[in-house]
C-alpha positions as a Markdown table, in Angstrom:
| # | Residue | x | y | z |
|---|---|---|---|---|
| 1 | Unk | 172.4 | 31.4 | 101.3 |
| 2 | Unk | 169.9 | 32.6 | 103.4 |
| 3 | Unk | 169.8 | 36.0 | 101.8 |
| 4 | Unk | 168.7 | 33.7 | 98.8 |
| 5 | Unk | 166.4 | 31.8 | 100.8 |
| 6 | Unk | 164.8 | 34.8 | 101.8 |
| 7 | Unk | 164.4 | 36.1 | 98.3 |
| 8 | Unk | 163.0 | 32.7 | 97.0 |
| 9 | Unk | 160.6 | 32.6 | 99.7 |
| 10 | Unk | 159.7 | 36.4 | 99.0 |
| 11 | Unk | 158.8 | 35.6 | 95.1 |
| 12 | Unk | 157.5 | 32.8 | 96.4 |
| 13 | Unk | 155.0 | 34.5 | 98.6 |
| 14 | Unk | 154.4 | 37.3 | 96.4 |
| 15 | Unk | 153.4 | 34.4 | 93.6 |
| 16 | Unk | 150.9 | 33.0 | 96.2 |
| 17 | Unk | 149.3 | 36.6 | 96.8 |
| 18 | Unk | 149.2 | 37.2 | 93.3 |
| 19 | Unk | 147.6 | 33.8 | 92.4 |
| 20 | Unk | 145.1 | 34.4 | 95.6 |
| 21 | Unk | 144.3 | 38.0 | 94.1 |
| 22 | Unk | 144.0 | 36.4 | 90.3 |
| 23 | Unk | 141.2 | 33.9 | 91.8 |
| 24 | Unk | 139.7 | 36.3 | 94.6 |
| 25 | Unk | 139.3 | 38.6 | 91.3 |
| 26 | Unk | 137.4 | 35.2 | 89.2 |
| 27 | Unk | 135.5 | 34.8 | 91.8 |
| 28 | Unk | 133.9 | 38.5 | 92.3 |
| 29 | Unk | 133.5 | 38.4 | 88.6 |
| 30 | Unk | 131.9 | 35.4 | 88.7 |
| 31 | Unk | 129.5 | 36.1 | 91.2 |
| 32 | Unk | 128.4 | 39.4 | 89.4 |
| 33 | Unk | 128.0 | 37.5 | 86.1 |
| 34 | Unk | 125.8 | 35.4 | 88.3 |
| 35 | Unk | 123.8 | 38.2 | 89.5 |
| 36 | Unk | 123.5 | 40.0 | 86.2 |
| 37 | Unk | 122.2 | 36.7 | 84.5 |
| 38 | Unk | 119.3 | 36.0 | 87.3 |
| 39 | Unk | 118.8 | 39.8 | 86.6 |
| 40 | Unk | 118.3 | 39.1 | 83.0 |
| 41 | Unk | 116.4 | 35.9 | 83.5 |
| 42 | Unk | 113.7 | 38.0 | 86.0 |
| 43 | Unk | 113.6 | 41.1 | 83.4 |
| 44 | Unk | 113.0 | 37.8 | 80.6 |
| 45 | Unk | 110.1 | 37.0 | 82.6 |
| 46 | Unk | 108.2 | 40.0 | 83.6 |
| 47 | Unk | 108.6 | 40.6 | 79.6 |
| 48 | Unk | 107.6 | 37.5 | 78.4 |
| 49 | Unk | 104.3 | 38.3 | 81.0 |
| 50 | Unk | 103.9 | 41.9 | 79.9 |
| 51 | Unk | 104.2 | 40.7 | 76.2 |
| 52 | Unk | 101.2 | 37.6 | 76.7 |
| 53 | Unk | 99.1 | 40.1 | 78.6 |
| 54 | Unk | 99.6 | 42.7 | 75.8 |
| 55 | Unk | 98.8 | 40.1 | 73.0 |
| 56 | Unk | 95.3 | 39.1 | 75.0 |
| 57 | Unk | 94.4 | 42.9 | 75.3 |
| 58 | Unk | 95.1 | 43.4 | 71.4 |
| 59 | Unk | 93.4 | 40.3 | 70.5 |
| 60 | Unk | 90.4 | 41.5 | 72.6 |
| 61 | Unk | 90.3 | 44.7 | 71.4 |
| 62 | Unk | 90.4 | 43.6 | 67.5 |
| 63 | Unk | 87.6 | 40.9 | 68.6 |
| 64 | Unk | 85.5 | 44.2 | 69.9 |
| 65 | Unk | 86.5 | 46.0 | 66.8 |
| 66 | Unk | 85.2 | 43.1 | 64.3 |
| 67 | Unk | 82.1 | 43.0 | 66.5 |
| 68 | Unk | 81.4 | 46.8 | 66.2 |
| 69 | Unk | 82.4 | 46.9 | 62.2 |
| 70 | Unk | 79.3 | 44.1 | 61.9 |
| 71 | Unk | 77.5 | 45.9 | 63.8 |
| 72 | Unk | 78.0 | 49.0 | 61.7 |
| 73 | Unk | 77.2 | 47.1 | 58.9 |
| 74 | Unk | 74.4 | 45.3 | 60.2 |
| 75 | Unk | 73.1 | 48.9 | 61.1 |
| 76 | Unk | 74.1 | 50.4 | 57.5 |
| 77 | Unk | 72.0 | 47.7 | 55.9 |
| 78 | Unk | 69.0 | 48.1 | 58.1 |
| 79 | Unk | 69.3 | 51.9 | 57.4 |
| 80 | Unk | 69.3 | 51.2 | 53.3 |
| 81 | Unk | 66.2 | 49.3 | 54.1 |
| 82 | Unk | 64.7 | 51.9 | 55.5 |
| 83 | Unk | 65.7 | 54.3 | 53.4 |
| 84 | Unk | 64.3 | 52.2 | 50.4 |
| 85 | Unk | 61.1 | 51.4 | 51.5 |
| 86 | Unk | 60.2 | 54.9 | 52.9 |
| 87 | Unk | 61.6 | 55.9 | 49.4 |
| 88 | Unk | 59.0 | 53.0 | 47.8 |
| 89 | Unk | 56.1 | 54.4 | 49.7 |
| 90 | Unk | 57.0 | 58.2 | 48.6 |
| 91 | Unk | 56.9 | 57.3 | 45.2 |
| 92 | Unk | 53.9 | 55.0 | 45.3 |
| 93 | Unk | 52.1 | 58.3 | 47.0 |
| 94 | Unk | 52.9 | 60.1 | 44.5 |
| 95 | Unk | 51.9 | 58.0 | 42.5 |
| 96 | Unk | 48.7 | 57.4 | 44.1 |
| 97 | Unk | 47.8 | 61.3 | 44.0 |
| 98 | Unk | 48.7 | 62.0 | 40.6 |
| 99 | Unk | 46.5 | 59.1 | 39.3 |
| 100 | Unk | 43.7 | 59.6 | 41.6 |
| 101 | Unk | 41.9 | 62.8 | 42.7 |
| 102 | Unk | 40.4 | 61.9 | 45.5 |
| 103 | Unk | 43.3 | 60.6 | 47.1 |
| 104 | Unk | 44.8 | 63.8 | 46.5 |
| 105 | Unk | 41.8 | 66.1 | 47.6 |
| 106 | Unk | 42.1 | 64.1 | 50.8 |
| 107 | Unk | 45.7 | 64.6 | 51.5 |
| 108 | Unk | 45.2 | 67.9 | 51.1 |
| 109 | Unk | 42.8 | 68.8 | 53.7 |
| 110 | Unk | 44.2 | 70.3 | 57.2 |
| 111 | Unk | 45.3 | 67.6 | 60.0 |
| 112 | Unk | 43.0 | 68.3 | 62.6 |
| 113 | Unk | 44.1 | 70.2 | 66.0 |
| 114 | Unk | 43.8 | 67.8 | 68.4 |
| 115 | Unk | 46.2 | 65.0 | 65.5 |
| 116 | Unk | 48.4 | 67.6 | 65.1 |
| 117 | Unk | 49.1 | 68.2 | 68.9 |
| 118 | Unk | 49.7 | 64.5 | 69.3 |
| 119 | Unk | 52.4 | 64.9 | 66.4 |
| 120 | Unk | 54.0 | 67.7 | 67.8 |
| 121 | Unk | 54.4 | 66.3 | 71.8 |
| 122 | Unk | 55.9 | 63.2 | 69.5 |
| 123 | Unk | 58.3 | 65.4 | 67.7 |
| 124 | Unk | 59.4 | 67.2 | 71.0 |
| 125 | Unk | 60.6 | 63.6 | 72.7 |
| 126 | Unk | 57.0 | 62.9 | 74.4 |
| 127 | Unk | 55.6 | 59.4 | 74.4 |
């Protein structure tokens, strides 16, 4: 009988171990399933931040990017002005010296020297 005892309070031991090692293993897990999720929840929040700084850089750079397109065309316009009015005054030149001899006698004499200088130091980036 107490050979039997011994054996019952054996398994009975061995049960307890085993349950302690069941819940001892529960636990570790559920202390690493723990850490892993505040792991995910920081690595959540740095890319929720990256992400909203990343939206306010792309919504600033397509506000610069409407702002230089106007400008472009703002410029583009301002250039077919210019370009039709020097084009207006060409042709009304012409004009001018096909209709009228005097005009074109005129236009045809030399610029003088000291006009011409003040051209030129114009055209080379003087004031």
């Amino acid at each position: 009988m107490t050979q039997l005892r011994l054996i019952l309070l054996g398994v009975l031991a061995i049960t307890f171990m085993g349950l302690g090692l069941v819940a001892y293993h529960y636990k570790l897990a559920a202390r690493d399933a723990t850490a892993a999720k505040e792991a995910a929840e920081r690595n959540l929040a740095t890319a929720l931040q990256v992400n909203a700084e990343n939206e306010k850089t792309m919504t600033a750079l397509q506000n610069e990017k409407a702002s230089a397109d106007k400008l472009a065309a703002e410029l583009a316009e301002e250039v077919d002005a210019a370009n039709r009015t020097t084009l207006s005054v060409a042709k009304a030149l012409a004009d001018l010296r096909a209709k009228d001899a005097d005009v074109d006698a005129y236009l045809k004499q030399p610029v003088p020297p000291a006009l011409r200088g003040m051209y030129d130091h114009a055209a080379r980036g003087g004031h």
